[in-house]
C-alpha positions as CSV (number, residue, x, y, z in Angstrom):
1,X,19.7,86.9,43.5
2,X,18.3,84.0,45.7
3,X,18.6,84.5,49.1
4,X,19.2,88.2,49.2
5,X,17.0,89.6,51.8
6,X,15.2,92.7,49.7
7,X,13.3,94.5,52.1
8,X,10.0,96.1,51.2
9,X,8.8,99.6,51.9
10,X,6.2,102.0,51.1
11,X,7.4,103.6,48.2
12,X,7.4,107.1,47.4
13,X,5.5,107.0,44.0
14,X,2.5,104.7,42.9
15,X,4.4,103.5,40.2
16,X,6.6,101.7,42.2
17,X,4.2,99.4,44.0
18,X,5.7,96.0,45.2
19,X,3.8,92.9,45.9
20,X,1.6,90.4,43.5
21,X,2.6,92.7,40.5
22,X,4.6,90.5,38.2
23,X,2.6,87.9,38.5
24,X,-0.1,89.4,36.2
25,X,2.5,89.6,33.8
26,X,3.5,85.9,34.4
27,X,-0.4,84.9,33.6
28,X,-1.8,87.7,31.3
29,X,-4.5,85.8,29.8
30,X,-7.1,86.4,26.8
31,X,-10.9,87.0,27.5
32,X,-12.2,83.9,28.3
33,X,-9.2,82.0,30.1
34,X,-10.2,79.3,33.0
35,X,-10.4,79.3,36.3
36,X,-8.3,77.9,38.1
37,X,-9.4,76.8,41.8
38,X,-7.5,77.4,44.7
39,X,-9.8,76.3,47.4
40,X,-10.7,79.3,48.4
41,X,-12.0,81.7,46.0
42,X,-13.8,79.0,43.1
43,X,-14.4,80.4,40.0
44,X,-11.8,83.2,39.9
45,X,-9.1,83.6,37.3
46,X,-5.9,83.2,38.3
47,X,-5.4,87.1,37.1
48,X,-8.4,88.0,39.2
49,X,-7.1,86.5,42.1
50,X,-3.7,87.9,41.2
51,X,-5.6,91.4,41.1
52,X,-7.1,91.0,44.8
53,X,-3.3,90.0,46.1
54,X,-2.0,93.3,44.7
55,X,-5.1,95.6,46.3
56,X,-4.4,93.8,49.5
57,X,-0.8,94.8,49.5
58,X,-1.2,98.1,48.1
59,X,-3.6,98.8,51.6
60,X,-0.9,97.1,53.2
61,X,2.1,99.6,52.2
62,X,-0.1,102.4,53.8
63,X,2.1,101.3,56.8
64,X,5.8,102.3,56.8
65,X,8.6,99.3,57.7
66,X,12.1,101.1,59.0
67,X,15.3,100.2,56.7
68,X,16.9,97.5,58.8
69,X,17.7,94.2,58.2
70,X,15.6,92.9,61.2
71,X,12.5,93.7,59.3
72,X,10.3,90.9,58.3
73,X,10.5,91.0,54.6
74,X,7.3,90.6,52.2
75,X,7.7,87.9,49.6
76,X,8.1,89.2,46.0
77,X,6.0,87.0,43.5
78,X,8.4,85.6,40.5
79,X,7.8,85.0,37.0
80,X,7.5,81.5,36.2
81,X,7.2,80.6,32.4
82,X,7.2,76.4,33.0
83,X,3.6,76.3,32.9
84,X,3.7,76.2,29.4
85,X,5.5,73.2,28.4
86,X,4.7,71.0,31.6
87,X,1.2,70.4,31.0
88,X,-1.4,69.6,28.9
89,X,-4.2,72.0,27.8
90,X,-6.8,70.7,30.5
91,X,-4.4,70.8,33.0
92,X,-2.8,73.7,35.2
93,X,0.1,74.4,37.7
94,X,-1.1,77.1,39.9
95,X,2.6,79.1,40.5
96,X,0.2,81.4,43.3
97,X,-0.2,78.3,45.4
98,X,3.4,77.1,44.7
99,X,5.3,80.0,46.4
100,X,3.0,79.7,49.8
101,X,6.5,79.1,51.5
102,X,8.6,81.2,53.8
103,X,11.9,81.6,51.0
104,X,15.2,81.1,52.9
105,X,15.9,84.6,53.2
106,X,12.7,85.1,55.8
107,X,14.9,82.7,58.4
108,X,17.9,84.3,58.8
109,X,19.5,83.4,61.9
110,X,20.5,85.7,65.1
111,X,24.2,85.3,63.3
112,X,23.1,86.4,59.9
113,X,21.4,89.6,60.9
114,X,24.6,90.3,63.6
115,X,26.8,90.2,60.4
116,X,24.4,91.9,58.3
117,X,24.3,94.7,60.5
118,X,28.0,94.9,61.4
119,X,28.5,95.2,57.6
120,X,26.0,97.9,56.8
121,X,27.0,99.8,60.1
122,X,30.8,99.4,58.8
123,X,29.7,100.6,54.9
124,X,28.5,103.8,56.5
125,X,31.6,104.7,58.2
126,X,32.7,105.1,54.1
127,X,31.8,108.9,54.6
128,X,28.9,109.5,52.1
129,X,28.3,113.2,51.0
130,X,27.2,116.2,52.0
131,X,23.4,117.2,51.1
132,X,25.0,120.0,47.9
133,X,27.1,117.5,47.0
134,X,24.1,114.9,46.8
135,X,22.0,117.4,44.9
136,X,24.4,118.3,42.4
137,X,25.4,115.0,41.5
138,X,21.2,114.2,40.6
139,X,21.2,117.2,39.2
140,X,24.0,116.0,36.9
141,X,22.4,112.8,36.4
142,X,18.8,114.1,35.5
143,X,20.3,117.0,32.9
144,X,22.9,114.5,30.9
145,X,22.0,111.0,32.2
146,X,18.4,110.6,32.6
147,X,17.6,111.3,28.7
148,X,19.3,108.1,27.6
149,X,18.0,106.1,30.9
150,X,15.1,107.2,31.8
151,X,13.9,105.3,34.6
152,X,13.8,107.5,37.6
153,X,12.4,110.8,38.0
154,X,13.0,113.9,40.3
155,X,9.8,113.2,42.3
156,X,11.2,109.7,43.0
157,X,14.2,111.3,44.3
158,X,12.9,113.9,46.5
159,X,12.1,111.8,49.5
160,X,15.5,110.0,49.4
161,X,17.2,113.2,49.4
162,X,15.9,113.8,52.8
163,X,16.6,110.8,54.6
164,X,20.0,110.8,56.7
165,X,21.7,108.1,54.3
166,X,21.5,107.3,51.2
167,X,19.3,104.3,50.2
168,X,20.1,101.7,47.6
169,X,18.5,103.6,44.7
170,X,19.8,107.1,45.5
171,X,23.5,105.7,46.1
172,X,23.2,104.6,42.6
173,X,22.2,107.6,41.3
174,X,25.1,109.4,42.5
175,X,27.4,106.7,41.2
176,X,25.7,107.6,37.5
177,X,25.7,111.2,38.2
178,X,29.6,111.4,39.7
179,X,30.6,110.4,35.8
180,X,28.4,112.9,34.4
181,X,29.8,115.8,36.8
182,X,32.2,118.4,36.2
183,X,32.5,119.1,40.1
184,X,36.3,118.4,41.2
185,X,35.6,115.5,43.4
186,X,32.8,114.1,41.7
187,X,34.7,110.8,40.9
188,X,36.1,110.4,44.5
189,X,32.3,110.8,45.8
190,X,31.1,108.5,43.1
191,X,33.3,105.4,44.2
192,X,32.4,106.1,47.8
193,X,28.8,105.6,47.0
194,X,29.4,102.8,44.6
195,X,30.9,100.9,47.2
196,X,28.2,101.9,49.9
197,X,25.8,100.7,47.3
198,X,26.5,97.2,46.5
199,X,27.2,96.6,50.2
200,X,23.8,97.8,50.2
201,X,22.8,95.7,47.5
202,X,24.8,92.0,49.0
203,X,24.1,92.3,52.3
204,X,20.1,92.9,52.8
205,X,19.6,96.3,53.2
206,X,18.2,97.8,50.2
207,X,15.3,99.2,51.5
208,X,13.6,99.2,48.0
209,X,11.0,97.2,45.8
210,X,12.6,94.7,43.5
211,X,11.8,96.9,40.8
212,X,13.7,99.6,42.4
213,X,16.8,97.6,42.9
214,X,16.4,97.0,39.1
215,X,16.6,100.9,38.1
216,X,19.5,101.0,40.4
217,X,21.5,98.3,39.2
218,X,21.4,99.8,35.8
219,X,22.2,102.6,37.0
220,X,25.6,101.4,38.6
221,X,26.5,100.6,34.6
222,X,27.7,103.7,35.0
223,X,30.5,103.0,37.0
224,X,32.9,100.5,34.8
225,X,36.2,100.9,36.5
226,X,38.2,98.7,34.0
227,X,37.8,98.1,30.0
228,X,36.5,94.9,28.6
229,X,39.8,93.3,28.2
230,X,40.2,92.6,31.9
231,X,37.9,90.7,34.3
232,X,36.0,92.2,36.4
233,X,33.6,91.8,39.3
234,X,32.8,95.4,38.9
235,X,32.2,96.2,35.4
236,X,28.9,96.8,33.4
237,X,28.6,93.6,31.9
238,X,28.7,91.6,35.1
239,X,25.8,94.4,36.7
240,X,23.9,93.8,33.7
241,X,23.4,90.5,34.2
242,X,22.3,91.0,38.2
243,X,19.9,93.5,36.2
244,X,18.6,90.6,33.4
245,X,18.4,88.0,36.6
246,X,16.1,90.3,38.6
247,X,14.2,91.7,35.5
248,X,13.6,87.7,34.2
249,X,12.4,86.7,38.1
250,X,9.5,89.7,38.4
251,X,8.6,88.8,34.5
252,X,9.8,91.9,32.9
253,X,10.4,90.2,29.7
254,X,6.5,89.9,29.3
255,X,4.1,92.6,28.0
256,X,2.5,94.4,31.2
257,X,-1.0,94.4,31.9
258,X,-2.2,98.2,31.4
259,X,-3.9,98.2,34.5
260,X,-0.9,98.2,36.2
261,X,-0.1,101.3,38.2
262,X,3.7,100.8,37.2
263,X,3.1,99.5,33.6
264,X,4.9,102.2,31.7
265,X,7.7,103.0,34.0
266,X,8.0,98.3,33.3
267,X,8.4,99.2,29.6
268,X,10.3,102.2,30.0
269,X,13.1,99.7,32.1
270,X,12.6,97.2,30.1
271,X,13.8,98.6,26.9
272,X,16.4,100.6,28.5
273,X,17.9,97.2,29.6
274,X,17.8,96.1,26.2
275,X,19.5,99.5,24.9
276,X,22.3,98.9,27.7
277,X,22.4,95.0,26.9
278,X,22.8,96.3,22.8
279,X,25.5,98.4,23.5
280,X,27.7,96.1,25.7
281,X,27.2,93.4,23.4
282,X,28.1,95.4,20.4
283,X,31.1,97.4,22.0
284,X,32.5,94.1,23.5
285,X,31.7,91.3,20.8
286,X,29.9,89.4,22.9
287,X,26.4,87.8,23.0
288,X,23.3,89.5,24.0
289,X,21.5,88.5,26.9
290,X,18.2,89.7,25.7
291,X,17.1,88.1,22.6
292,X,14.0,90.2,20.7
293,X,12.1,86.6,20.2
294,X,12.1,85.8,24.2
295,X,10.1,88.9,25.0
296,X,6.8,90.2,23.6
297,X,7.4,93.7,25.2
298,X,5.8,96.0,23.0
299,X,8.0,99.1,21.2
300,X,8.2,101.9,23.0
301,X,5.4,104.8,22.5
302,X,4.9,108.3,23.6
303,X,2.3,107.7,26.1
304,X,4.5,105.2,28.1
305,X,6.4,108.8,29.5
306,X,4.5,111.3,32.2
307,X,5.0,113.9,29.8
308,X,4.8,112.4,26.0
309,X,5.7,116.5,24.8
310,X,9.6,116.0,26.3
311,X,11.6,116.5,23.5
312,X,13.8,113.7,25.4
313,X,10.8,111.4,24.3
314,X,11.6,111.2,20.9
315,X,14.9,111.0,21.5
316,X,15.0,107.9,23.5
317,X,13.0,105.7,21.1
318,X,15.2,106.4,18.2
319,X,18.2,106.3,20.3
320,X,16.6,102.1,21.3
321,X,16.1,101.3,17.5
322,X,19.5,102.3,16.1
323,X,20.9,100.5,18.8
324,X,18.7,97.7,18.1
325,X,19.8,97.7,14.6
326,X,23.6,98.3,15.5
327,X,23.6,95.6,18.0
328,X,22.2,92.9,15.0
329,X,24.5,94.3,12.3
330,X,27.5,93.0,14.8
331,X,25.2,90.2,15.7
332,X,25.8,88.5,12.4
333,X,29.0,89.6,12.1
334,X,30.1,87.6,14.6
335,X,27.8,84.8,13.9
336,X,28.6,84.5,10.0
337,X,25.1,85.3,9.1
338,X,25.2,87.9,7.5
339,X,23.7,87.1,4.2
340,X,22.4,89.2,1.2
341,X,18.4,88.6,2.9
342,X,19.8,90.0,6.1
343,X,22.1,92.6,4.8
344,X,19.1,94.2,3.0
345,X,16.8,94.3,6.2
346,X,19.1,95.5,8.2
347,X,19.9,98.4,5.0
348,X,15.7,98.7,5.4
349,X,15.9,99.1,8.9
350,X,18.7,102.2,8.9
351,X,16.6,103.8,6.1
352,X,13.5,103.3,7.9
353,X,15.4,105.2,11.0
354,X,16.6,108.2,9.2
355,X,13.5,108.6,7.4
356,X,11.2,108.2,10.7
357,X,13.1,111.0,12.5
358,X,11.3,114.0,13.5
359,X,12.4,117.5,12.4
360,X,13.6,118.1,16.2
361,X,15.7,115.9,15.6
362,X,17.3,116.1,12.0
363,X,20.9,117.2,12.1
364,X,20.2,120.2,9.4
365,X,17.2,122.4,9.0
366,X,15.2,121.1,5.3
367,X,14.9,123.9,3.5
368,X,18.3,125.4,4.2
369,X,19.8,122.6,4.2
370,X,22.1,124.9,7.1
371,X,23.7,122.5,9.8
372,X,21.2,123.1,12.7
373,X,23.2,124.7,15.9
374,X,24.8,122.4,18.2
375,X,22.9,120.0,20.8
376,X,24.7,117.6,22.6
377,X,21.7,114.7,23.1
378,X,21.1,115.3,19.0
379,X,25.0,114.7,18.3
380,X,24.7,111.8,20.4
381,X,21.6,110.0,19.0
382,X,23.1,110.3,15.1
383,X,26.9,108.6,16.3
384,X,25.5,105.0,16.4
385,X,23.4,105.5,13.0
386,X,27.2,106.3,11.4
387,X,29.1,103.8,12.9
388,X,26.4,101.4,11.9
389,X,27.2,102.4,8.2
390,X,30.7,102.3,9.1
391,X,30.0,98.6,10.3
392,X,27.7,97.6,7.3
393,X,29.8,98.6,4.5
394,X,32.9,97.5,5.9
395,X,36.2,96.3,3.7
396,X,35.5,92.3,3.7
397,X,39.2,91.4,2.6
398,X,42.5,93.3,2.8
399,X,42.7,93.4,-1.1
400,X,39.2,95.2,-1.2
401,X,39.4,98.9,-1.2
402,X,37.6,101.0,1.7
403,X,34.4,101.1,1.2
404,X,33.6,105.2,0.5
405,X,30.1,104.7,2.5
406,X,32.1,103.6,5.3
407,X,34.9,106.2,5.0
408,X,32.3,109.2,5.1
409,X,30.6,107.7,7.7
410,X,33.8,107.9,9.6
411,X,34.5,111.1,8.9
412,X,31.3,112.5,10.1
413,X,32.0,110.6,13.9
414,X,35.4,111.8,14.4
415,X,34.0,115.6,13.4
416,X,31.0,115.1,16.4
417,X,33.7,114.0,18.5
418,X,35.7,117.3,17.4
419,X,32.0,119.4,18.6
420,X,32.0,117.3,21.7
421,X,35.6,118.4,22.5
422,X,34.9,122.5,21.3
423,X,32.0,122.2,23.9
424,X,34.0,120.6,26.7
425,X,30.9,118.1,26.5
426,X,33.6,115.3,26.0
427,X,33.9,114.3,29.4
428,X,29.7,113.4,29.7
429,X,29.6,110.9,27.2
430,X,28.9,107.2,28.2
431,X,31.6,104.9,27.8
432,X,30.1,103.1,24.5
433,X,31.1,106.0,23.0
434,X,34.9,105.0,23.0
435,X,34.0,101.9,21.2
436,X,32.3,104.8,18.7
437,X,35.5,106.2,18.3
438,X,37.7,103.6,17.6
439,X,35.9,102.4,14.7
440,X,35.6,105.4,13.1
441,X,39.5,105.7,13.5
442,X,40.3,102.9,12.2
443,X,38.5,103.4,9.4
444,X,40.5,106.4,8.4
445,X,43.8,104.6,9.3
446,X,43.0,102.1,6.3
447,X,42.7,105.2,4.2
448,X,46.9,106.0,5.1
449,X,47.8,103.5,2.3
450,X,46.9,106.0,-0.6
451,X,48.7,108.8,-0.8
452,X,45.6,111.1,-1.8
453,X,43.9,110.1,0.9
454,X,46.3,110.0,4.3
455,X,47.0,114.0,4.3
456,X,43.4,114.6,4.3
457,X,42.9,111.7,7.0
458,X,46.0,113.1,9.1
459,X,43.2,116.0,11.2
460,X,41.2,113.4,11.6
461,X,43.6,111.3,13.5
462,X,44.8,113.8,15.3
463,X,40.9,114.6,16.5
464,X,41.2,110.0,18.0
465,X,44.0,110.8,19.3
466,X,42.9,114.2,21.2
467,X,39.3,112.3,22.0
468,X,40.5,109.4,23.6
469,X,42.9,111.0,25.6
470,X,40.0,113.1,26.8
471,X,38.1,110.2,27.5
472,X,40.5,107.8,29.6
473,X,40.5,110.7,32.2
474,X,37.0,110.0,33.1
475,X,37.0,106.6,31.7
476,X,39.8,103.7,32.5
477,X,38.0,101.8,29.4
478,X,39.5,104.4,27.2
479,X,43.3,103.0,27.4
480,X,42.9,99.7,26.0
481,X,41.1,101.2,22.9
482,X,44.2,104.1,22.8
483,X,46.8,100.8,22.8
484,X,44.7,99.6,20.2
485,X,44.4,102.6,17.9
486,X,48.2,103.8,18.1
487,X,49.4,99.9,17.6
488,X,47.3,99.5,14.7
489,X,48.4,103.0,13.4
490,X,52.1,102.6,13.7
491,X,51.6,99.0,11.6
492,X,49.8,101.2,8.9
493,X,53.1,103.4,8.8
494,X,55.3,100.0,8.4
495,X,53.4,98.6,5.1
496,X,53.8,101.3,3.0
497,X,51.4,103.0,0.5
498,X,49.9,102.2,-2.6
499,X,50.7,103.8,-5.8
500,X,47.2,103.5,-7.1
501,X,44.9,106.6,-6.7
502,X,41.7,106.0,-4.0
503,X,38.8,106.2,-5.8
504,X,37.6,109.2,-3.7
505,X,39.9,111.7,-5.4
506,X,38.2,112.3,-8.5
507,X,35.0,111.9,-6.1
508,X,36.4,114.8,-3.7
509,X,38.0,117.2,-6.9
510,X,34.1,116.9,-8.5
511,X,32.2,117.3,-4.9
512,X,34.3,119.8,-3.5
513,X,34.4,119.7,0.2
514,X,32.3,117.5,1.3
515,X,34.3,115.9,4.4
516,X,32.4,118.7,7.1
517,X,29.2,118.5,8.7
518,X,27.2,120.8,7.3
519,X,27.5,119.0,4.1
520,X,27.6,115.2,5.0
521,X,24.6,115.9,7.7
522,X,22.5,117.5,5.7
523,X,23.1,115.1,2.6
524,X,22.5,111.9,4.8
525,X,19.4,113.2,6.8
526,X,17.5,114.4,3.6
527,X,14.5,112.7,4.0
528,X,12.6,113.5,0.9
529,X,12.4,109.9,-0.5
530,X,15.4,110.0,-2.9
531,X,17.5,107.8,-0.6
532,X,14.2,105.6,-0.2
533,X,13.5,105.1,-3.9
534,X,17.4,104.3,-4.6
535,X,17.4,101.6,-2.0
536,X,13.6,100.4,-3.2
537,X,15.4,99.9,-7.0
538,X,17.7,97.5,-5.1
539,X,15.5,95.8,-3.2
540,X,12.6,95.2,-5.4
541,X,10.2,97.8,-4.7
542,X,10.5,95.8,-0.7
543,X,9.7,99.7,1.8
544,X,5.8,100.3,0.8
545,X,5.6,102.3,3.8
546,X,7.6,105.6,2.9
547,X,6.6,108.2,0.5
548,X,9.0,108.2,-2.5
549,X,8.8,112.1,-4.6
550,X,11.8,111.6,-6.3
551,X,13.1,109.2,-9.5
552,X,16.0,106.7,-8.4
553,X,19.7,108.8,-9.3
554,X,21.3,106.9,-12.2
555,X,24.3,105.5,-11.5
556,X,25.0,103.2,-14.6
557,X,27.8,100.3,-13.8
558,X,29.5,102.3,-11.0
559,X,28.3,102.3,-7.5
560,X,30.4,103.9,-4.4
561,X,29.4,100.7,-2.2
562,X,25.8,102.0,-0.9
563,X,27.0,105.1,-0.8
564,X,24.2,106.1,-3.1
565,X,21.6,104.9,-0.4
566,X,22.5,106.8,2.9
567,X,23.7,110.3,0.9
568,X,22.2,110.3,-2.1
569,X,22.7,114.2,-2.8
570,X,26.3,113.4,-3.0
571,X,25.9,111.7,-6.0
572,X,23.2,114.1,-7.4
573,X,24.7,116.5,-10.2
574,X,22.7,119.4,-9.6
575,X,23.9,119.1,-5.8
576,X,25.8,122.4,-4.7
């Protein structure tokens, strides 16, 4: 964003301190590192002297700037990586001398604030909401959206709340909180304050921290007016890439020095960008912008949350590593690299998920093995596991049967979409979760070619169908997937059926009923090794870390395509 004017204000919470900060991430250095001279301080590091900028500006925040474009913004250190490549060993560029420059921004002319303010006065006349409506849109946002961003907290919000119009930051929370809203004109509100926002954003008068203007771009993601098959200037992929610019220039990428005052809320962003970044990718086919070997941002812990006991806590680190692992299944799909080495890692990887996974969040209770009751974020976090087994064991060639992993997998998204729908919780999903859908629906349309198989499937299409029509009415996205689904359904109908058998009858006569939840969930969240130890047989003896209680199921020449791995019980004789 070079030449946007970012103003810089006292902010609200110490975690969102402003000046000098990156650059300790840009320099972290190992005990020992040199000194670098700057002719006024001989003998310092570079991350000492970094460390005396950011005290000075902390003392200097103690005095409030007013939001207006006339204000003489304070320049925001970048991360510069050059360093590294440009010199030899016994040489070094000092980037904290470099940037002792006015930027461009700091001389705008008498014309370029009269247009700046003409624009922000004109934004304003947009009508923004009233104080309830304000509220209950955060409110929205902290209940449903916050768990699977969390990046801003109530306390952070507070003082915006009370200001006359909304700043950068709380504009964007009511753009994220008008899609999770069941309010009547929550929509209408939300694209008033979209608009307000980036005008916000473009034209200087942000008000905020870069960091904040970070937080809020990601939370504009939200608003995704159109569906990846059309260009837009306003949809998630293009905001996440004003995120990745900003996040790349204050160093984000890079492992934060502890001492920071904002350290964990840094690592808290930064892998919620590379959760948003995993989904996009993976729902649209398209490359990541954040690759894991250009960062060395440690995975996320319980400490890096105020309150390590929120049972979101949990929830948002496993819900970052299955994306993780989604996003590089459809990674080397689309590169061609998805060899035998790979396939097994990533096979490692899923196990390794499952089997990690707290007993808050297991989809069954152990003992029981009862379907535990409803919860929305729980149904949620277990969608992108399935449709990575979906993904995984896919058919690789029209003459190769359906894969029966894939097919149960399947089964068990379109029945969470069915809770969603007897919940009316439908309508607060994120819009990934159409992308969820259609694969598991087409899975079960490549079931309609054998006749044993399409009068069981038939519910199950009905349940798409029902979903995504639910969907489009909060999400436009939602239409190009429902073109998709019924064209692709009404080909199945014109290539008629096979006269051969599936090979899940005899499977379903033997098993019973084993297309519904409680069975399936409680089968593929079993953790007590048996899924491990099949998958160790497979992969020589490769997962040391889990505990394995249980003897590998035999399964003598015939396998049901990994099958055996994610739901072993299926498969176990003695299973009732």
């Amino acid at each position: 964003m070079a030449g946007r004017n970012f103003v810089v204000l006292p902010a609200p919470n110490p975690a969102w301190s402003v000046v000098g900060q990156p650059r300790v991430e840009s320099r972290m250095s190992a005990p020992g590192e040199r000194a670098i001279g700057d002719g006024h301080s001989p003998g310092k590091t570079l991350q000492s002297r970094i460390r005396d900028r950011a005290a000075a500006a902390e003392a200097t925040a103690a005095v409030e700037t007013p939001v207006s474009v006339e204000s003489t913004p304070v320049t925001q250190s970048s991360f510069l990586g050059r360093s590294d490549y440009m010199t030899s060993n016994d040489l070094a560029i000092d980037e904290d001398d470099a940037m002792q420059y006015k930027a461009a921004s700091t001389n705008a002319t008498s014309i370029t604030l009269e247009l700046q303010s003409s624009v922000l006065s004109s934004a304003r006349t947009i009508g923004l909401p009233p104080q309830s409506v304000k509220l209950s849109l955060v409110k929205s946002f902290l209940d449903r959206g916050k768990p699977w961003m969390p990046i801003v907290d109530e306390s952070d919000l507070d003082p915006l709340l009370s200001q006359s119009t909304p700043s950068f930051l709380l504009s964007a929370v009511l753009v994220a909180g008008s899609k999770l809203s069941a309010a009547p004109n929550a929509l209408e509100w939300g694209e008033k304050c979209y608009l307000y926002a980036k005008t916000l954003l473009f034209y200087g008068g942000s008000g905020h921290s870069v960091l904040q203007s970070i937080v809020a771009t990601v939370l504009l993601q939200w608003w995704n007016p159109s569906g990846p098959e059309h260009v837009s200037l306003d949809s998630s992929s293009l905001w996440l890439r004003i995120t990745v610019g900003l996040a790349h220039q204050l160093g984000l990428h890079r492992e934060p020095d502890p001492a920071l005052p904002d350290a964990r809320l840094r690592r808290r962003l930064w892998w919620t960008m590379v959760t948003r970044d995993n989904q996009i990718a993976t729902s649209h086919g398209r490359p990541r912008l954040l690759e894991p070997q250009d960062s060395n941002v440690k995975p996320l812990r319980f400490n890096d949350f105020d309150d390590p006991q929120d049972p979101d806590v949990p929830l948002f680190i496993f819900f970052v590593r299955i994306n993780s692992i989604l996003a590089d299944i459809v990674c080397h799909y689309r590169r061609g690299s998805l060899s035998e080495r790979n396939r097994m890692d990533i096979e490692t990887a899923l196990l390794q998920w499952i089997s990690d996974l707290p007993p808050s969040l297991h989809l069954f209770e152990r003992n029981s093995r009862n379907l535990n009751p409803y919860n929305f974020k729980t149904r949620q976090l277990y969608v992108p596991y399935f449709v990575a087994i979906i993904i995984i064991n896919r058919s690789n060639s029209p003459a190769q049967q359906f894969s029966l992993a894939s097919l149960m997998a399947a089964s068990l998204v379109t029945r969470i979409f069915e809770e969603y729908m007897d919940w009316a919780d439908i309508m607060f999903l994120a819009p990934t979760s159409i992308f969820y859908l259609l694969v598991a629906g087409l899975i079960q349309i490549s079931s309609h070619r054998y006749p044993d198989m399409a009068q069981r499937a038939d519910p199950e299409v009905r349940t798409v169908r029902n979903a995504l029509n639910e969907l489009k009415k909060r999400f436009p996205t939602a239409q190009g997937a429902e073109r998709i689904y019924e064209n692709i359904l009404s080909f199945s109908g014109s290539i008629g059926t096979l006269d051969e058998p599936s090979m899940l009858e005899e499977f379903l006569t033997d098993r019973r009923n084993v297309m519904t939840i409680p069975r399936v969930a409680a089968a593929s969240s079993d953790n007590d090794g048996t899924s491990s130890q099949a998958l160790n047989n497979r992969l020589g003896q490769r997962r040391s870390s889990i505990q394995l209680s249980q003897p590998a199921i035999g399964e003598g020449e015939f396998s049901f395509g990994s099958l055996e791995s994610w739901w072993p019980d299926w498969l176990d004789p003695n299973f009732t």
